[in-house]
N, C-alpha and C positions, 0 to 999 in steps of 0.2 A: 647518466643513470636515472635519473628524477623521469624522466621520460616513461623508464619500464613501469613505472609504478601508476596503478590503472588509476583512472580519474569516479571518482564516487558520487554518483548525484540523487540526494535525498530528496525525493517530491515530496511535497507536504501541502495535499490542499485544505482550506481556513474558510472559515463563514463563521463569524463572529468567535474567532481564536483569541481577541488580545492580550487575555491574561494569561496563557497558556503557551503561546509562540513562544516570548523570550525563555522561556522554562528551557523548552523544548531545544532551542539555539545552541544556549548554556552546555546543558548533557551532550549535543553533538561534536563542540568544540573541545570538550572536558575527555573525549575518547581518546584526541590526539592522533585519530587517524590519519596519514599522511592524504592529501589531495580529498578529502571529504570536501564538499560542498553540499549546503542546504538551498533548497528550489521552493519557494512559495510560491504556491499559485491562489489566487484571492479571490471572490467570487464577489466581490465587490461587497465587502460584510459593512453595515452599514452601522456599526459598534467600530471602524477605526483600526480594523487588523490590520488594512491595507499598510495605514500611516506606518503603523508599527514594523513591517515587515521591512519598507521603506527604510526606517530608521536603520533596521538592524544590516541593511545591505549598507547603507553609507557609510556606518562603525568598518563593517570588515567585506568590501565590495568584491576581493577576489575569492570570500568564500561562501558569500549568500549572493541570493538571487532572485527575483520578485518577476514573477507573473499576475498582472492588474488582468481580470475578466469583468466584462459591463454587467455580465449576470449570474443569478447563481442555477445553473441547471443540469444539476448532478454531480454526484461524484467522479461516478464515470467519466465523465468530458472533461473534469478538470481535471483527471489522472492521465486521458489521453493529449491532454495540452502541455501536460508537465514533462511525461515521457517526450513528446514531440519534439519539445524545444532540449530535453538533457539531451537525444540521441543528436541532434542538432549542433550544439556544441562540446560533444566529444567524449560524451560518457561512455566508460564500458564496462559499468556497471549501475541499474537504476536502483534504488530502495523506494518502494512506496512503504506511506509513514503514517499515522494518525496524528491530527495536531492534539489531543486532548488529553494526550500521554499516556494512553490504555497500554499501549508499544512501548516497552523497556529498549532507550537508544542501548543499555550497556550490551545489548546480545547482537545487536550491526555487526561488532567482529567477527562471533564464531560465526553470522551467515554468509558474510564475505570468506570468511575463509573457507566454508567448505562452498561457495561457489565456486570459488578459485581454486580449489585441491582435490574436485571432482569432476564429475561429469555432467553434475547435474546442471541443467538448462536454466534452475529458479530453484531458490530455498527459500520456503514459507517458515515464517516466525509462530510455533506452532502451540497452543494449548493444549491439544490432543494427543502430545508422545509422551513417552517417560521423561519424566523430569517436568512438564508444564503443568500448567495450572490457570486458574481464573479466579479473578480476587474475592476471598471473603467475602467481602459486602457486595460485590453481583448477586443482584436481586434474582432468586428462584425460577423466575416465570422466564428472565431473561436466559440465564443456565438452560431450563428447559427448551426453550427454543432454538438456542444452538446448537444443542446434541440433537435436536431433531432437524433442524436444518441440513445439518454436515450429515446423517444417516440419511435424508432424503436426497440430498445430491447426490452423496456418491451411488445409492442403489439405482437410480437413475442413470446416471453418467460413468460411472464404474470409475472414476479418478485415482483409485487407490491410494487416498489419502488422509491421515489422521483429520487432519483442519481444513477443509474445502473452501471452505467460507472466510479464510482466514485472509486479512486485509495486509500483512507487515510481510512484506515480499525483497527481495536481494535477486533479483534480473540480469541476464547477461545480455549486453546491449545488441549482441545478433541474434539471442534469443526475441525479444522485441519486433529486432527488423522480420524475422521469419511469420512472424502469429500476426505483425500489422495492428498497432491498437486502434489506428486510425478506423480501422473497417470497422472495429466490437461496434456493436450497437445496444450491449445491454448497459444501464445506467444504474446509479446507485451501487446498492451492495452486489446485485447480481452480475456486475462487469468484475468481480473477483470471479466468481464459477466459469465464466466464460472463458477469461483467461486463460485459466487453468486449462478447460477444455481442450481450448485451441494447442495449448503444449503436447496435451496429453496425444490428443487426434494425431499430431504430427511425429510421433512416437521418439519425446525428446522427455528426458526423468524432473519428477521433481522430485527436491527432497526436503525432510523439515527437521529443523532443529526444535529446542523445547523455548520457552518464555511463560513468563507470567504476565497474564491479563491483568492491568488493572482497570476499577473503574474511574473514570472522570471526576475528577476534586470540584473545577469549574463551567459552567457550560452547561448547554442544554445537548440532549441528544439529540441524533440527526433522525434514528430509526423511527419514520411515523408508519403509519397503514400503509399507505402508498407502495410505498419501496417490501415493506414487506410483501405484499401483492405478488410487485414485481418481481422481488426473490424466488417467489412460490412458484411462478409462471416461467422464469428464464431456464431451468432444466429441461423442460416439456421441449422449448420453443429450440432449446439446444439440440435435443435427442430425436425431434423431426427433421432437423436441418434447416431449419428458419435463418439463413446466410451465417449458418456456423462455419465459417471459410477456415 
């Protein structure tokens, strides 16, 4: 019977996590979901995540799992290196995750469950439905720009989705194999809209549960100009067809 029961692989990629991993571990383990496993992928943070992540696979090797990258270059890549290797050994269902715990592990259930009790292709962990939110102390200008983020995507792209932009994802492992992360070429936070995209293009549902945003206790943020840029640019480059496969 242990067999029926799907195998759960949580990506979580790190650049300079190490106060924040073990947190992160803890709340995964503390759900009790059968066959969960946590996937760190490292971008070689040069603060000693790597060690860290290390340690935490050697504690409990058949439920963590460590991916070492020699560099750090993007999100994107390191989400397509994470999926790569879950779908690899045996996931059939992926979670991408934020390590900085903006992402409440306790809503992983309800999006596993309505993965598995619909039809949906991917349930995004959502700010934007009834019942979500984003923390208090999210800074104003930040709020601002994700309500305008997520109204620029979807007028752009037609997604029809509360949270477009939203990173905390529950994956059906043939959903994956169908959209190919391997091919997305957008990086950073824009290889979330793309994703999407590619779901939506191949006329498969998502659907979103609610969560609460919070913001980061430890760490620095990743969001610089750059990626923003990149964000602002990856709809366009989607809705020309710039290898949106």
């Amino acid at each position: 019977m242990a067999d029926l029961v799907p195998k759960i692989v949580v990506v979580v990629p790190t650049y300079n996590e190490r106060e924040n991993l073990p947190v992160l571990a803890g709340l995964l383990t503390d759900l009790e979901l059968p066959n969960l496993h946590l996937l760190v992928v490292d971008d070689n943070s040069p603060d000693g995540t790597g060690d860290v992540a290390d340690k935490l696979a050697a504690e409990a090797p058949d439920r963590v799992g460590v991916l070492h990258r020699a560099e750090k270059d993007g999100l994107g890549r390191a989400y397509v290196a994470g999926m790569t290797r879950a779908l690899a050994e045996g996931a059939d269902v992926v979670i991408q995750m934020d390590a900085d715990l903006s992402h409440p592990a306790s809503a992983i259930p309800a999006m596993v469950d309505t993965l598995l009790n619909t039809d949906a292709a991917v349930v995004l962990g959502s700010r934007y439905v009834a019942g979500g939110a984003t923390a208090a102390d999210w800074p104003w200008h930040r709020k601002a720009l994700s309500l305008w983020a997520n109204f620029y995507v979807n007028t752009l792209l037609r997604l029809g989705v509360k949270d477009a932009t939203a990173g905390f994802k529950a994956w059906r492992a043939e959903t994956l194999r169908v959209i190919d992360p391997q091919s997305v070429y957008s990086n950073g936070y824009s290889f979330q809209v793309e994703m999407n995209f590619r779901t939506v293009k191949r006329g498969m549902k998502i659907l979103e549960v609610p969560i609460r945003f919070e913001e980061r206790v430890k760490g620095a943020s990743k969001m610089s100009l750059a990626v923003q840029i990149e964000s602002a640019l990856a709809p366009w480059k989607l809705l020309l067809g710039r290898r949106a496969n």
